[in-house]
Residue frames as qw, qx, qy, qz and C-alpha x, y, z in Angstrom:
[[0.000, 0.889, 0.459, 0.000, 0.00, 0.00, 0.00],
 [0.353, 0.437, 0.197, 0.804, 0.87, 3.67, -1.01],
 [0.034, -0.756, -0.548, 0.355, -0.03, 6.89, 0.25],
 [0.562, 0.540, 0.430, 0.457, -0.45, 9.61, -2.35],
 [0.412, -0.582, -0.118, 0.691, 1.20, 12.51, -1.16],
 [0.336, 0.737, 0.413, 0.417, -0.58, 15.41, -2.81],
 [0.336, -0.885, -0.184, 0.266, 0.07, 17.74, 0.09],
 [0.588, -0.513, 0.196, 0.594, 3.52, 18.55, -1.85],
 [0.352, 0.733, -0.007, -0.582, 1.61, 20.01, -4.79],
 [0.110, 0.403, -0.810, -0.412, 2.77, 17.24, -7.11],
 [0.822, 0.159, -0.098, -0.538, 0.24, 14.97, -8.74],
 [0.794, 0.339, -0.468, -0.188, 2.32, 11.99, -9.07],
 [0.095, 0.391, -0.788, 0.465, 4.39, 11.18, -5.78],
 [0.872, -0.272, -0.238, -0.330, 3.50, 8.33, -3.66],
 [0.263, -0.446, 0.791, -0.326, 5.11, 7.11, -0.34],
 [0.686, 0.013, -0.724, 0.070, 5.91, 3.51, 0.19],
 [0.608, -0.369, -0.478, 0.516, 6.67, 4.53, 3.89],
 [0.257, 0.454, 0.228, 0.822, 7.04, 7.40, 5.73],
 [0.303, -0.271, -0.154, -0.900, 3.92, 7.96, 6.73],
 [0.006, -0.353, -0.878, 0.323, 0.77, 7.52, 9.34],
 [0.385, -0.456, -0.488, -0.637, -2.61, 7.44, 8.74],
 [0.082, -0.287, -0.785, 0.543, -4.38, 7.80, 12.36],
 [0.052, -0.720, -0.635, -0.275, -7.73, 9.49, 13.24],
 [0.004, 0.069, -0.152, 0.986, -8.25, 13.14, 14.11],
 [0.234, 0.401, 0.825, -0.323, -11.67, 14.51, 15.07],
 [0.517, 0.565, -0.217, -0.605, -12.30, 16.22, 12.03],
 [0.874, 0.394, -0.278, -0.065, -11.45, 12.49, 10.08],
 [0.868, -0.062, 0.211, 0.446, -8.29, 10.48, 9.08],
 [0.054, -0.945, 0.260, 0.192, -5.35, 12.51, 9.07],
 [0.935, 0.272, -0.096, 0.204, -2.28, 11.82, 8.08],
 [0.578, -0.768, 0.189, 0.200, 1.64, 12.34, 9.56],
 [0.867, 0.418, -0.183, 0.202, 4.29, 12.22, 7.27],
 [0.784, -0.466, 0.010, 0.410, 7.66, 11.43, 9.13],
 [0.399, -0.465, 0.293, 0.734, 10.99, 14.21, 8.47],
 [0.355, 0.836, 0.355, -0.220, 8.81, 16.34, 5.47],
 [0.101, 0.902, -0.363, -0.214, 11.43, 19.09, 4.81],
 [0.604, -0.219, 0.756, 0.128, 13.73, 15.65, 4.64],
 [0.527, 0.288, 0.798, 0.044, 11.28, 14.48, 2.06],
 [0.272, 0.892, 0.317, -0.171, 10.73, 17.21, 0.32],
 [0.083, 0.840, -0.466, -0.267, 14.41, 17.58, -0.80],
 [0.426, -0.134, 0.864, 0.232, 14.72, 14.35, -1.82],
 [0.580, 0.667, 0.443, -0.150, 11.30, 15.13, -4.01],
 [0.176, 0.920, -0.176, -0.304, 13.41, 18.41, -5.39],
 [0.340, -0.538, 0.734, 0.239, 16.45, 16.36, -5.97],
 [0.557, 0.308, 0.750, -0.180, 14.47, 13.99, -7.82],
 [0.395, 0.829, 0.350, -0.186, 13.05, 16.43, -9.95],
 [0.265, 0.853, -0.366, -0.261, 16.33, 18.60, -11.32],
 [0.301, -0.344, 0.838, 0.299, 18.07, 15.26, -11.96],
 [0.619, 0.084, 0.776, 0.089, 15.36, 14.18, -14.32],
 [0.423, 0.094, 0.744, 0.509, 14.59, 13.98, -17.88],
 [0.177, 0.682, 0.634, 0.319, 11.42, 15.68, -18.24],
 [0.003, -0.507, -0.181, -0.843, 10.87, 19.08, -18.68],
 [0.030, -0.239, -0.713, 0.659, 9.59, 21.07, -15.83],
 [0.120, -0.561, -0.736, -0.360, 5.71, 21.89, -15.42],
 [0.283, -0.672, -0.129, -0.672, 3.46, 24.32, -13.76],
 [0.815, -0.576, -0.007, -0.065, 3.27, 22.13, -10.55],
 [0.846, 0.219, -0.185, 0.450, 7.11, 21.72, -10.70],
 [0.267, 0.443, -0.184, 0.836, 7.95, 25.30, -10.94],
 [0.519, -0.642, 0.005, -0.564, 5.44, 25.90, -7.66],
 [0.896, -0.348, -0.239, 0.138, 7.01, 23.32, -5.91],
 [0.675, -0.107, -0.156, 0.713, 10.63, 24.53, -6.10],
 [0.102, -0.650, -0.276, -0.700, 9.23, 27.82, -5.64],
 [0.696, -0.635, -0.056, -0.329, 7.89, 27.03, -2.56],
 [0.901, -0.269, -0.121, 0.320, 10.75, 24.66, -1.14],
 [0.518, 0.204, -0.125, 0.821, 13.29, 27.55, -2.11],
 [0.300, -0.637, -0.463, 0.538, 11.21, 30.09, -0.63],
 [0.041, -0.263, 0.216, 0.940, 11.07, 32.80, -3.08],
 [0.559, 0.533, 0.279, -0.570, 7.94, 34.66, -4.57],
 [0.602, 0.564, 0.508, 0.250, 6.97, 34.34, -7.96],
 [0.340, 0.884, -0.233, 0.220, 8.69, 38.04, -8.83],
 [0.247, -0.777, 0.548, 0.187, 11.68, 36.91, -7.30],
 [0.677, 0.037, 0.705, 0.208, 11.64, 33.85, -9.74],
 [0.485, 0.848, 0.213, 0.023, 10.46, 36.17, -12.62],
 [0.214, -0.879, 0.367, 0.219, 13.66, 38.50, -11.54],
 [0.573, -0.433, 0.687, 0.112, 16.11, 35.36, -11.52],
 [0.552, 0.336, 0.712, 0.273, 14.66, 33.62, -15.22],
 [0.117, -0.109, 0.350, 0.923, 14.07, 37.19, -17.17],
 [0.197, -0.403, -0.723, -0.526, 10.83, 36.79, -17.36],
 [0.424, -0.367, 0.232, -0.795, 7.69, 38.98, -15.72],
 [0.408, -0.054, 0.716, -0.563, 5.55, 37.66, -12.41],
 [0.652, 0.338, 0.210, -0.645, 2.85, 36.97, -14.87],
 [0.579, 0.406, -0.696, -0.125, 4.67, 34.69, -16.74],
 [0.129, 0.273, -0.868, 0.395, 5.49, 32.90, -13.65],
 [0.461, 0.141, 0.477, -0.735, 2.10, 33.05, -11.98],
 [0.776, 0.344, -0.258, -0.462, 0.70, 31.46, -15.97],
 [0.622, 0.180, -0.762, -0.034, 2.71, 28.60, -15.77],
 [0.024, -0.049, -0.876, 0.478, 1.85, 27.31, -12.18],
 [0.682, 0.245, 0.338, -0.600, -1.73, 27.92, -13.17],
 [0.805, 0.375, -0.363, -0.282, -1.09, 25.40, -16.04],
 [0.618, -0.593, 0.482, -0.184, 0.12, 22.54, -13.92],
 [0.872, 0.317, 0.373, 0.006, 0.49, 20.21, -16.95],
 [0.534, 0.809, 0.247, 0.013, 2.25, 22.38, -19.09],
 [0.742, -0.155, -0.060, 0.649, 6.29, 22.15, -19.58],
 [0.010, 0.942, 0.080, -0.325, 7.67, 25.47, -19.24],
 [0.663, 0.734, -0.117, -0.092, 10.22, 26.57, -21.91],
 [0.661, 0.534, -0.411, 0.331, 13.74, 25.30, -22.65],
 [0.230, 0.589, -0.258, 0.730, 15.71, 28.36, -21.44],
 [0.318, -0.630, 0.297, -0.643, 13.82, 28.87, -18.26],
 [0.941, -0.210, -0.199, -0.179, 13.68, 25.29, -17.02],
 [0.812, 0.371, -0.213, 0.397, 17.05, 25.42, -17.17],
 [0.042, 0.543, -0.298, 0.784, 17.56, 28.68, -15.30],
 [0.592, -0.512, -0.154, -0.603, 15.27, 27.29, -13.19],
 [0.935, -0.140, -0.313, 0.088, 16.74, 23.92, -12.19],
 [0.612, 0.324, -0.342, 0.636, 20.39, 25.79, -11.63],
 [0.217, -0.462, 0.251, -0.822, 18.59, 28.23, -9.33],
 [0.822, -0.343, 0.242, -0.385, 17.14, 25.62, -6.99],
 [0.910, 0.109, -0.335, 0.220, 20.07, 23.36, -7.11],
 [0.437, 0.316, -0.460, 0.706, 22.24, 26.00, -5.98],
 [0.287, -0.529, 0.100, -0.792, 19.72, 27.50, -3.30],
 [0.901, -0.288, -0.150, -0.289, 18.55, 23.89, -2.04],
 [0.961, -0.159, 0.012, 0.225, 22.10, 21.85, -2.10],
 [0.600, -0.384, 0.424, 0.560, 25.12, 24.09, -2.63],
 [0.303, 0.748, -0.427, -0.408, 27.27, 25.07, -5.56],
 [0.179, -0.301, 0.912, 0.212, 28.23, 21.18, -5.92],
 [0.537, 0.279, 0.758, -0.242, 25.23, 20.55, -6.86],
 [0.495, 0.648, 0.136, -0.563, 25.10, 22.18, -10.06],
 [0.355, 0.395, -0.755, -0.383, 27.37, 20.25, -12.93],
 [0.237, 0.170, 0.915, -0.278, 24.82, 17.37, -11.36],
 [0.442, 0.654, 0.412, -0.455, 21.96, 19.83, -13.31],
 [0.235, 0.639, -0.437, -0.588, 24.03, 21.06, -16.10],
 [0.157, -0.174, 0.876, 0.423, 25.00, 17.31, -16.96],
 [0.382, 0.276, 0.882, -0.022, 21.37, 16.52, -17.64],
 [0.244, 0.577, -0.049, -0.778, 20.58, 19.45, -19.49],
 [0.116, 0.297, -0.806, -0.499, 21.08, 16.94, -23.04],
 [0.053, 0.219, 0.955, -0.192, 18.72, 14.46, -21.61],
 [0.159, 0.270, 0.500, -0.807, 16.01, 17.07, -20.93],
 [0.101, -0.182, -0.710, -0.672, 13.11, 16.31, -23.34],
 [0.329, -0.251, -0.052, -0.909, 9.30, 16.94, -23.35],
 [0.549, -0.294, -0.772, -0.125, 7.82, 13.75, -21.62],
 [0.565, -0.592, 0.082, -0.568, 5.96, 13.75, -18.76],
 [0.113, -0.504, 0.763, -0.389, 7.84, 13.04, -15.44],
 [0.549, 0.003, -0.834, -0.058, 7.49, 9.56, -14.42],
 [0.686, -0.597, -0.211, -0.358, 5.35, 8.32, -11.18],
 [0.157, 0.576, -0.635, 0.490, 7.65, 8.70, -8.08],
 [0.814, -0.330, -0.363, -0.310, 7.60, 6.39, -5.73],
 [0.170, 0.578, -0.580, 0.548, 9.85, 7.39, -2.50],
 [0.805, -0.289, -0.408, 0.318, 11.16, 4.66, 0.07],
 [0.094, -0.833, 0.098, -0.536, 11.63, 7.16, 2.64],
 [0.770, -0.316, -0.444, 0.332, 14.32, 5.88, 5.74]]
């Protein structure tokens, strides 16, 4: 069994572990063990792979780096409203150039300057498919 872990604004992630389901008095709740933990392993995840980023992508590392949507406009060349259109299209890869700018800026903000010839190398790789279903063994 799985638990589909939407709370991280990604459509496609699914804990193996991790996690407790218990009751609250508003329902079943859930607990997910070391989050922020899990949530850089999601991010990692994401600038090492293949597919193009999406609307829900660019709101995630958004959110996990901690910077508005005009300081991401600032940082990629491109206005708030540009930024603010693709995370309402949650499906929809954003372009090339800015994926790119994107990934290097939340490699270096999340993990370091070593982390970035880790993004650059996959830059070749990077094509339009849609990111694969994640399934994170979480210890």
């Amino acid at each position: 069994m799985s638990y589909h872990y939407t709370m991280c604004g990604l459509n496609y992630v699914h804990l193996q572990n991790g996690y407790r389901i218990h009751s609250t008095e508003y329902g079943e709740g859930v607990s997910i063990e070391h989050a922020d933990a899990l949530d850089r392993a999601i991010a990692a995840t994401l600038l090492r792979s293949h597919a193009r980023l999406r609307g829900q992508e660019v709101r995630f590392l958004r959110g996990l780096t901690q910077r508005s949507q005009t300081e991401i406009a600032h940082r990629l060349g491109v206005k708030r409203v540009t930024v603010a259109r693709w995370e309402a299209a949650p499906e929809t890869p954003i372009p090339g150039p800015a994926d790119r700018a994107l990934r290097i800026d939340a490699a270096e903000r999340l993990f370091g300057e070593h982390s970035l010839k880790m993004v650059v190398d996959q830059f070749p790789e990077i094509a339009d498919a849609r990111p694969a279903p994640l399934l994170m063994r979480f210890c």
